[in-house]
TORGU-964725 format. One record per atom (N, C-alpha, C, CB): residue in one letter; x, y, z. Coordinates in steps of 0.05 Angstrom, whole numbers. Glycine has a CB too. Layout:
<atoms>
<A; <X; Y; Z>>;
...
</atoms>
This chain:
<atoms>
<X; <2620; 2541; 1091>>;
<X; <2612; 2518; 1107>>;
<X; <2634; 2511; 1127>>;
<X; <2606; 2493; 1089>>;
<X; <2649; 2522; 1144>>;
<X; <2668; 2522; 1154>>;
<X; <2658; 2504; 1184>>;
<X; <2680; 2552; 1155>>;
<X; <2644; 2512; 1196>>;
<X; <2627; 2505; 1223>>;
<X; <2628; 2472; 1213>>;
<X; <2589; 2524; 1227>>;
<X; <2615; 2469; 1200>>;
<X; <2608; 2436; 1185>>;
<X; <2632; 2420; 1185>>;
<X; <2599; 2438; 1150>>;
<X; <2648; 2433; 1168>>;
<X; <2677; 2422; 1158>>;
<X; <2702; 2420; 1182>>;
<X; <2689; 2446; 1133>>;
<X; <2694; 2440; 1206>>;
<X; <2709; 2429; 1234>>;
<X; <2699; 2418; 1240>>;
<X; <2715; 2439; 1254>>;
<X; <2676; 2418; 1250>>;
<X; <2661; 2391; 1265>>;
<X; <2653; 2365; 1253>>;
<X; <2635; 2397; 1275>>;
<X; <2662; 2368; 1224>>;
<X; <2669; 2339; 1215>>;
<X; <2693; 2329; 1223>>;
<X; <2670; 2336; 1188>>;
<X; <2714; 2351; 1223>>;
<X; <2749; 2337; 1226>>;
<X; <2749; 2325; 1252>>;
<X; <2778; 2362; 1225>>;
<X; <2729; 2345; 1270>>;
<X; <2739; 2342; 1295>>;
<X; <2726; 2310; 1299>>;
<X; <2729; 2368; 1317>>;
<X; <2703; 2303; 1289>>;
<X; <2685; 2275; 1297>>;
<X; <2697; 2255; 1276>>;
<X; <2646; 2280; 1291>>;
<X; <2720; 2259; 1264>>;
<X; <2730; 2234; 1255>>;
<X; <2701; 2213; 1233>>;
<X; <2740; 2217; 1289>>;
<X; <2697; 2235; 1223>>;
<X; <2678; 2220; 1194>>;
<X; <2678; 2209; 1179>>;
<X; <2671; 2227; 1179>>;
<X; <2671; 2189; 1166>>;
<X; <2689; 2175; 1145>>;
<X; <2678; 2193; 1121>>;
<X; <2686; 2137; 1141>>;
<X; <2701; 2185; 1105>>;
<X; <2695; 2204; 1071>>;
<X; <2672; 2197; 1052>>;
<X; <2723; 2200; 1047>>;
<X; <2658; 2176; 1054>>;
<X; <2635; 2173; 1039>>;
<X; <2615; 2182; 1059>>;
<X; <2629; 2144; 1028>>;
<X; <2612; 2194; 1077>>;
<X; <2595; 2203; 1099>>;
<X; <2589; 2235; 1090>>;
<X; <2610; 2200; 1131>>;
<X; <2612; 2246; 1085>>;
<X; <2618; 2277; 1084>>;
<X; <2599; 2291; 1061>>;
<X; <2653; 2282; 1077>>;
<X; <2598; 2282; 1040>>;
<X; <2577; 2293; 1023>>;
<X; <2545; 2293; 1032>>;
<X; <2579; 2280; 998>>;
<X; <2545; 2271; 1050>>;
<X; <2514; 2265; 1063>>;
<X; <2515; 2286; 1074>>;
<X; <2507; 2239; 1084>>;
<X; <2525; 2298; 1091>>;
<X; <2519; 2313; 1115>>;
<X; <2523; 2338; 1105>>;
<X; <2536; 2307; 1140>>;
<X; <2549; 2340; 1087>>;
<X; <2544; 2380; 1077>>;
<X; <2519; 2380; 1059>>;
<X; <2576; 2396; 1051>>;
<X; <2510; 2359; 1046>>;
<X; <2486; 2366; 1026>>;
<X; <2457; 2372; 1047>>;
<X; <2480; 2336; 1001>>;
<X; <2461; 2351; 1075>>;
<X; <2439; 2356; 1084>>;
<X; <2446; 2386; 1101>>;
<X; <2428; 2330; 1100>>;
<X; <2463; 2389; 1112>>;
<X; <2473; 2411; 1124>>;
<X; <2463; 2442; 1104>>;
<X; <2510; 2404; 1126>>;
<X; <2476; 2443; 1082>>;
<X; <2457; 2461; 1060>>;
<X; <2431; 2466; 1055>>;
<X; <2459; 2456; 1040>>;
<X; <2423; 2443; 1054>>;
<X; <2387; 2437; 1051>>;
<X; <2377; 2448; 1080>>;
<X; <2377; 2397; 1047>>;
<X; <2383; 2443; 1097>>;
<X; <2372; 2454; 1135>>;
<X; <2380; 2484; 1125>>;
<X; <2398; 2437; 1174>>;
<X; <2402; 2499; 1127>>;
<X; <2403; 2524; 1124>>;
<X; <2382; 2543; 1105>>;
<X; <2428; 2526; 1116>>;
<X; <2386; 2528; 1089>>;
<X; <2369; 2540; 1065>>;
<X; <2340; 2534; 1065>>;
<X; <2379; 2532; 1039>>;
<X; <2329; 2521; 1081>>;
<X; <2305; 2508; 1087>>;
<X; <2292; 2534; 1110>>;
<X; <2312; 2473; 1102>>;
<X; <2317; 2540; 1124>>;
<X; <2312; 2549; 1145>>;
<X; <2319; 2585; 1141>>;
<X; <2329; 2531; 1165>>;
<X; <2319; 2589; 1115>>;
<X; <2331; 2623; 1120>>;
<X; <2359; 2629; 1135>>;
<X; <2309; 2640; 1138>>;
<X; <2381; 2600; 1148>>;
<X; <2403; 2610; 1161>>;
<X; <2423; 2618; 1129>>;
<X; <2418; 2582; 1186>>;
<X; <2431; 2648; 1139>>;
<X; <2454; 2652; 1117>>;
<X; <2478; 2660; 1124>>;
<X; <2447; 2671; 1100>>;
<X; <2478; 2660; 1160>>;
<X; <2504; 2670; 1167>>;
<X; <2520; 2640; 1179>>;
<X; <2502; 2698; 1191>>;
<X; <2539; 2634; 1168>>;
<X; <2547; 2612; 1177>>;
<X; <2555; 2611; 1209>>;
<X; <2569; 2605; 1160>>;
<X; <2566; 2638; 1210>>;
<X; <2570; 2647; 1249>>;
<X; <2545; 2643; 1257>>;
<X; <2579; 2683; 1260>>;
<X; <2521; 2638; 1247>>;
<X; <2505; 2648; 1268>>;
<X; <2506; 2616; 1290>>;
<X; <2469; 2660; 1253>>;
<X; <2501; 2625; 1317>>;
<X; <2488; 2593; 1340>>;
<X; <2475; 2578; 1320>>;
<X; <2459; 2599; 1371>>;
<X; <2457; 2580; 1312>>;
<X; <2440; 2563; 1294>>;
<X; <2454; 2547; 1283>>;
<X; <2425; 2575; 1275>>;
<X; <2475; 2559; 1260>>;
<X; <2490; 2538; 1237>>;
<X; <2507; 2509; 1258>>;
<X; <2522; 2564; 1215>>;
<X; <2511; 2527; 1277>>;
<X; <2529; 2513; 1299>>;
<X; <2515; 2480; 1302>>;
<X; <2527; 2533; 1331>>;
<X; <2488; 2491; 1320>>;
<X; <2458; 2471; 1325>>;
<X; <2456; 2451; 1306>>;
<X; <2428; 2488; 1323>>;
<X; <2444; 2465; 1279>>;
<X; <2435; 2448; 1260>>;
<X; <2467; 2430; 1250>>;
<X; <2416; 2467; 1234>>;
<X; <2488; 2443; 1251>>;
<X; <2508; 2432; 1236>>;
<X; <2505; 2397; 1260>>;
<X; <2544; 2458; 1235>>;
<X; <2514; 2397; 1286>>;
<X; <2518; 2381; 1302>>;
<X; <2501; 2365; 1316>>;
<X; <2528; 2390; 1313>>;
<X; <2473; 2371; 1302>>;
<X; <2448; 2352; 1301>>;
<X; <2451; 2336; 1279>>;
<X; <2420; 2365; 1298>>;
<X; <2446; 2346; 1253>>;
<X; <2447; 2339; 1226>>;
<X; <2476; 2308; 1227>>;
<X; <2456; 2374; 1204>>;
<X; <2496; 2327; 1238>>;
<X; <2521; 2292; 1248>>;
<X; <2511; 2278; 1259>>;
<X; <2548; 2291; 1268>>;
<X; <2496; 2281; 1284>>;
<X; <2489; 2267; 1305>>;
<X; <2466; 2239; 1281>>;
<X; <2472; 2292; 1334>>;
<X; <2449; 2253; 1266>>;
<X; <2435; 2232; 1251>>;
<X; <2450; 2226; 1234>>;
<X; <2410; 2237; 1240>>;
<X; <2462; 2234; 1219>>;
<X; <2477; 2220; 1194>>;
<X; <2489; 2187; 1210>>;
<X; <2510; 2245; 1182>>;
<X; <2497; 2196; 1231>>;
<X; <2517; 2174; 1243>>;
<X; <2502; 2154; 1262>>;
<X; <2542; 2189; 1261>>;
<X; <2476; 2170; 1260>>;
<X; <2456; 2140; 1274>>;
<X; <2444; 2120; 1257>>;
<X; <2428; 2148; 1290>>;
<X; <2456; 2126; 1226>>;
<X; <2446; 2113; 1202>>;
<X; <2431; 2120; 1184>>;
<X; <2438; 2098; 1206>>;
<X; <2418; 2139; 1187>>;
<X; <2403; 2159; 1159>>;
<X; <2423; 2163; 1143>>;
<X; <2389; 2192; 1166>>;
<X; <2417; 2157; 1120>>;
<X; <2430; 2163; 1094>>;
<X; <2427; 2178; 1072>>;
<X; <2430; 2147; 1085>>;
<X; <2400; 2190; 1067>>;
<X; <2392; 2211; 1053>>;
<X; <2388; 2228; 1059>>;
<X; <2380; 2210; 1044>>;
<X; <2404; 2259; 1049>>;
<X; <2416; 2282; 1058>>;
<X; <2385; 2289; 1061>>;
<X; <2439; 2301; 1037>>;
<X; <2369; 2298; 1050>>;
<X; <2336; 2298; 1043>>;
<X; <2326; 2298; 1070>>;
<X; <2322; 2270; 1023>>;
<X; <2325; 2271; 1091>>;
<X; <2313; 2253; 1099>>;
<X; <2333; 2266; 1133>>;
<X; <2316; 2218; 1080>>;
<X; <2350; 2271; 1130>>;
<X; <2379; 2279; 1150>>;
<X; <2368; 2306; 1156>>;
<X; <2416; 2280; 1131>>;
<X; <2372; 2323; 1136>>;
<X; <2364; 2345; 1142>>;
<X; <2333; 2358; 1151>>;
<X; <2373; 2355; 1123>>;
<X; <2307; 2338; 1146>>;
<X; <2289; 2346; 1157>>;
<X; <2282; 2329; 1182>>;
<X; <2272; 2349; 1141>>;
<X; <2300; 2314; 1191>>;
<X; <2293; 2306; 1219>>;
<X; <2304; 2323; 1241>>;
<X; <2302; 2278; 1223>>;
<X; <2330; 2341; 1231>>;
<X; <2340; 2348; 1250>>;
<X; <2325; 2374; 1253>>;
<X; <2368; 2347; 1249>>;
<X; <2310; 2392; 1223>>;
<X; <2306; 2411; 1233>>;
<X; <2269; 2400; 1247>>;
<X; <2313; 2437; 1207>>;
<X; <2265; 2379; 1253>>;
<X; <2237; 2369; 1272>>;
<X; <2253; 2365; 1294>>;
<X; <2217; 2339; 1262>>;
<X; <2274; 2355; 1298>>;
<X; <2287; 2350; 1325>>;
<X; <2300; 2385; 1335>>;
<X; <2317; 2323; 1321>>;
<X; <2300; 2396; 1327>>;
<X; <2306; 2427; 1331>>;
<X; <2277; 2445; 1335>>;
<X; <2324; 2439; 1302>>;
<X; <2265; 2439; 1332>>;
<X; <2235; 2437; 1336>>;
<X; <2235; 2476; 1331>>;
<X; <2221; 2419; 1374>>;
<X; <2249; 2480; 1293>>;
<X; <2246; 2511; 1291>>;
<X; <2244; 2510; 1259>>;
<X; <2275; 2532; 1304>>;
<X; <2228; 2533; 1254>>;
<X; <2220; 2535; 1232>>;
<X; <2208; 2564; 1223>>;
<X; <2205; 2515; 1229>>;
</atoms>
């Protein structure tokens, strides 16, 4: 999960945030058949998936299937 875990350091996350977003971050990959963490995709979904966590969604569940409807891929 490396992609995730910089672009958390880099966006200054708070620490009860961080399990939200790698659980939903997991759930989008694996939802989605991504298994290469290099791939553009992990990149996409990783920095959507922040983008909602931090507009106030709170359930990793709920995080991870808006972004992969706002990514509009499946």
């Amino acid at each position: 999960m490396g992609v995730i875990h910089q672009l958390i350091r880099d966006a200054a996350i708070e620490p009860e945030m961080v399990s939200r977003i790698t659980a939903a971050y997991g759930q989008a990959l694996h939802t989605l058949c991504v298994k290469d963490r290099d791939d553009p995709l992990a990149e996409m979904i990783a920095k959507k998936i922040i983008k909602i966590a931090q507009s106030g969604v709170h359930e990793p569940a709920k995080i991870s299937a808006l972004a992969i409807k706002e990514l509009d891929v499946r």
